[in-house]
N, C-alpha and C positions, 0 to 999 in steps of 0.2 A: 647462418652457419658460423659457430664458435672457431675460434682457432686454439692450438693445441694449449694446454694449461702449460705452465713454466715447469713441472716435472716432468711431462710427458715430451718436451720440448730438450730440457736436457738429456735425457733417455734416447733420445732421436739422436744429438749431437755426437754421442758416446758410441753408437752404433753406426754409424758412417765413421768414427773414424778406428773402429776396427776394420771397418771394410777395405778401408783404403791404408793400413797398415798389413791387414790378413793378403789384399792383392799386389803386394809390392809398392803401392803407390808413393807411400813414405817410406824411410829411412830412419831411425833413430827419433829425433824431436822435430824432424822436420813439418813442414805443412800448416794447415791452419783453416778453422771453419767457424760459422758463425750463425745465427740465425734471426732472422726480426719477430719479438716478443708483442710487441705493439708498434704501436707508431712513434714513440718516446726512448723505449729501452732494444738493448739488441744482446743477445746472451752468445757468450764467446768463446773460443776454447783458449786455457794458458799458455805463457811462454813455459818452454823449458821442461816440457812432457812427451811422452810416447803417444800419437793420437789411438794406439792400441791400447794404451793402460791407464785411460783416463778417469776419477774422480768424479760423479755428478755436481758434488756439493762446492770444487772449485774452483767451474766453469765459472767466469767472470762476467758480471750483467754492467753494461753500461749505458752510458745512453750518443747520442748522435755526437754529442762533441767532445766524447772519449774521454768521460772521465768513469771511475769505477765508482758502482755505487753498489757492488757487494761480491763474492769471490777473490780470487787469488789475482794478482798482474796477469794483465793481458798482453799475446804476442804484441811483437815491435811491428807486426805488419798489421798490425789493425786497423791503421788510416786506411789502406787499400780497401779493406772492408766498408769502412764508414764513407768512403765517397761515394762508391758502388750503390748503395743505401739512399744514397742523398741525390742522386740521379736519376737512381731508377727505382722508383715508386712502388711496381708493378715484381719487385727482385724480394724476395723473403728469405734466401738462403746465398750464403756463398764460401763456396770451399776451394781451396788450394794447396796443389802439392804437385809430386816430381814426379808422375810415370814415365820410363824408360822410354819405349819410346816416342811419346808426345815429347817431351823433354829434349830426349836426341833432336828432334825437330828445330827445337825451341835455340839450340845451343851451335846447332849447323846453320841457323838464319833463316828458316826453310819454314813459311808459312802452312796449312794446310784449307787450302783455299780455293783448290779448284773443283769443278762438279765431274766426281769422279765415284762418288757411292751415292747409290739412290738413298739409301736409309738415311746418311747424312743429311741431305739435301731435303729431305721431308719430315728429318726430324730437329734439329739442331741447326740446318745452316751452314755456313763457313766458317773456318777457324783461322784470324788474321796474329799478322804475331806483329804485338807491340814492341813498340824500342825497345832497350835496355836501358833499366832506371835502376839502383842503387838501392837490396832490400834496404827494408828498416827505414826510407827515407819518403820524403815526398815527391820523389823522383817518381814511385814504383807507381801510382794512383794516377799522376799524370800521365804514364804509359801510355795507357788505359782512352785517355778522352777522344782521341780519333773514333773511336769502334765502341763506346759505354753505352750507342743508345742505337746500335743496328748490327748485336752481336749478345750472344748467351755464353760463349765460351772464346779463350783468349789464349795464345801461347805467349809467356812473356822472356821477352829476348836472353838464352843465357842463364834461363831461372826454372822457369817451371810452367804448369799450366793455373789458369785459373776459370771455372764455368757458376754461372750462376739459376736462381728456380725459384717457382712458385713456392716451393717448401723445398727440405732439406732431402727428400729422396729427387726430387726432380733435379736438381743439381748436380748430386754426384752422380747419377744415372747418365746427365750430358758431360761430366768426367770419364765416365768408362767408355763412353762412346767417343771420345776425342784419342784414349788412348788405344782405343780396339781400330779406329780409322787407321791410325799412323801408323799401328802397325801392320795393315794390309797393304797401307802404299809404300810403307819400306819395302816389304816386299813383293810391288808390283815394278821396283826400279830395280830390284837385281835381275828381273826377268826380262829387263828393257823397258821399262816403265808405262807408266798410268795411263790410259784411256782416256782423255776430256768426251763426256755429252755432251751432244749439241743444244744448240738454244730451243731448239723441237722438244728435245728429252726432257729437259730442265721443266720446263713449263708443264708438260705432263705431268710433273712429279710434284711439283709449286704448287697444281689444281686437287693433286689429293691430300694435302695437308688438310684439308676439312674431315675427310674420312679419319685419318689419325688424331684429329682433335689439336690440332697445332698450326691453328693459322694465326697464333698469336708471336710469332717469331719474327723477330724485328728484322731478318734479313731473307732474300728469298734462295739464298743456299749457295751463289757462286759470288764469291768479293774480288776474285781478280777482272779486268777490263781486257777483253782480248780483242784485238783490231782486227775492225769491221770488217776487212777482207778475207777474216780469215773463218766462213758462216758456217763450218762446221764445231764452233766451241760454242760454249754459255758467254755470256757479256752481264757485267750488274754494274754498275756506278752505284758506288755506295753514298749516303746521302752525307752531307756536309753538317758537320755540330759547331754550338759552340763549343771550344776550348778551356773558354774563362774556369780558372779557379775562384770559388768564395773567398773575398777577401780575408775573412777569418782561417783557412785550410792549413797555412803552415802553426798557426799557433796550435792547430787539434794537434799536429802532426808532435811537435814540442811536449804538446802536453802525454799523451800518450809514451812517446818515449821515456818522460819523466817518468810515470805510473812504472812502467817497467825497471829504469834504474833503481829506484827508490828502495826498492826490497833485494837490489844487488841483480845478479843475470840468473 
């Protein structure tokens, strides 16, 4: 089975991100999405546009160590994209932006991480919220290394969210589901807050991810550790990664920035 031809692919990118302009998700030029062409190039969206009024022809194609090889300057957060890519093999799309209240989350410190919606939990997992790193920098990609290889979606501290997929609907599909979550647990705290399942429930809901077709989800849906005495919650110990950066990753980070000064902001 082919994968999507390079028009049919930017077609795809232009339509996600009306979606997530048409649903509040961005603001202005905010956000940012990207998708893997092959195994060489990865086609992008620009800096300095509406992801509602975007352009097929000046989606930017480059390849893994962010140089352009044909479109317009790509975002300054492209590095976040190309680690994502360079880690996880298995990742062919990844988009990023500010839903309200995922964001509110993101900006209160307030992971979304406990097993508290079955559909989460059997579809996407937990949502852990990375440091605060410094857009535009190589700060924002290292966030990210604790949780890049036992997480599909991420809230980043202070910023925004970020979810990735098999393709480009699969991704922001686990977008709207990080921000459709956060907004039921907002407000299940003004009611006096969220329910934890037990390690019983959780496991129930872990064993029909085969029915859903999603047992490929690198985490089994609850990332915080809750002490053992307490057996009415879920418990996960999430696995340990390397951290290491490629020694080449600040010069992508350099070069990319460059690409985008070059033609001004």
């Amino acid at each position: 089975m082919t994968g999507p031809t390079e028009n049919e692919l930017r077609q795809s990118i232009l339509e996600i991100g009306r979606r997530m302009y048409q649903r509040g998700f961005v603001a202005a030029n905010d956000g940012n999405i990207s998708a893997r062409f092959n195994d060489e190039r990865i086609l992008a969206t620009p800096t300095g546009c509406s992801k509602g009024f975007m352009d097929a022809e000046e989606l930017p194609m480059v390849d893994l160590d962010g140089n352009v090889l044909s479109g317009a300057k790509p975002s300054s957060e492209l590095p976040l994209h190309l680690y994502i890519y360079r880690e996880r093999r298995d990742v062919n799309a990844v988009v990023h932006a500010h839903p309200p209240y995922a964001t509110g989350f993101a900006t209160a410190g307030l992971p979304l991480d406990k097993c508290v919606l079955a559909e989460i939990i059997v579809t996407i997992g937990s949502v852990p919220l990375a440091q605060y790193g410094t857009p535009s920098t190589e700060e924002l990609p290292k966030s990210l290394a604790p949780y890049i290889h036992s997480c599909d979606a991420f809230l980043l501290a202070n910023h925004g969210v970020v979810a990735v997929g098999k393709d480009l609907t699969d991704a922001y599909f686990k977008l709207e589901r990080v921000e459709h979550s956060a907004q039921i647990v907002f407000i299940a705290r003004a009611l006096g807050g969220e329910q934890v399942l037990s390690r019983e429930a959780v496991k129930k809901l872990y064993d029909l991810r085969e029915q859903y077709g999603t047992t490929d989800i690198p985490n089994p849906g609850c990332y915080v550790a809750q002490p053992k005495e307490e057996p009415d919650t879920c418990d996960f110990d999430h696995p340990e990664h390397d951290t290491d950066f490629p020694d080449d990753f600040d010069e992508i980070v350099e070069r990319v920035l460059a690409a985008v000064k070059k033609s001004g902001t």
